[in-house]
N, C-alpha and C positions, 0 to 999 in steps of 0.2 A: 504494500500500500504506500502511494509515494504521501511527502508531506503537506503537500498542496489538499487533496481530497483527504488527509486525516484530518486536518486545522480548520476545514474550511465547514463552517455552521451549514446546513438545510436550510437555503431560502427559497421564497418563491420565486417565479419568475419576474413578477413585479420588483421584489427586492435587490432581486441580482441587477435588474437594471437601475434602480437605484444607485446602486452601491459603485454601478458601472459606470456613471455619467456623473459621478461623486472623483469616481478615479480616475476618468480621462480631464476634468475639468482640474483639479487638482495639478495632473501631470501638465499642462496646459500654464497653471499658475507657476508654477515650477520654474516651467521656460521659459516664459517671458524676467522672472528674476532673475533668473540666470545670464540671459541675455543683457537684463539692467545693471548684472556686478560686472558681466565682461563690458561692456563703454564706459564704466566708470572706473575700471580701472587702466580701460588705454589712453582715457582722459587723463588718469594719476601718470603713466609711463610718460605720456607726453607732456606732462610738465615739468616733471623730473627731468626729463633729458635737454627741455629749455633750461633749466635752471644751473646745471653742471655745464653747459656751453656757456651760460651767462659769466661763468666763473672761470674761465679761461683766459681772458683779459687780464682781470685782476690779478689771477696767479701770476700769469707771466709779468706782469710791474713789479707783484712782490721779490720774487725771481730777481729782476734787474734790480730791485733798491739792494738785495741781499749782499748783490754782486757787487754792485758799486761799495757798499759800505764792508766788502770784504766778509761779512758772515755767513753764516751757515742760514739756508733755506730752513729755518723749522716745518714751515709747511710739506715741504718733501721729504721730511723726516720720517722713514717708516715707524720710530717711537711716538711720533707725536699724532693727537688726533686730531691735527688743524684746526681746530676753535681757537685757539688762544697761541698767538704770536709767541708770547710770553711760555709758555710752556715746553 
């Protein structure tokens, strides 16, 4: 006896179609959220990836002040976690 037909209750045929159009509207609701987290999150990928470009300029200044004034890039630092110049 598979476990589909042990678990599954005696309904009537009204029920079953109930239960039916319960499950496809469901699965229906489903897809469309699923659909709404996928654009929301290639909406987050794409502003993330403007944001890291935007920060490409800046680095490269800091880069050149570094150079000019002889020190060590903290930012390139693989110890450091580029927040704080200082660190």
């Amino acid at each position: 006896m598979s476990t589909e037909t042990h678990d599954r209750m005696a309904l009537t045929k009204e029920e079953s179609d109930v239960f039916q159009r319960r499950r496809t509207l469901a699965r229906q609701e489903l897809e469309k959220v699923d659909a709404e987290i996928e654009l929301e999150l290639e909406q987050v990928r794409e502003r993330i990836a403007a944001l890291q470009q935007k920060r490409v300029g800046p680095l490269k200044m800091y880069d050149a002040a570094c150079t000019m004034l002889g020190i060590d890039n903290d930012l390139t630092n693989p110890n450091s976690n580029g927040t704080d110049p200082k660190s």
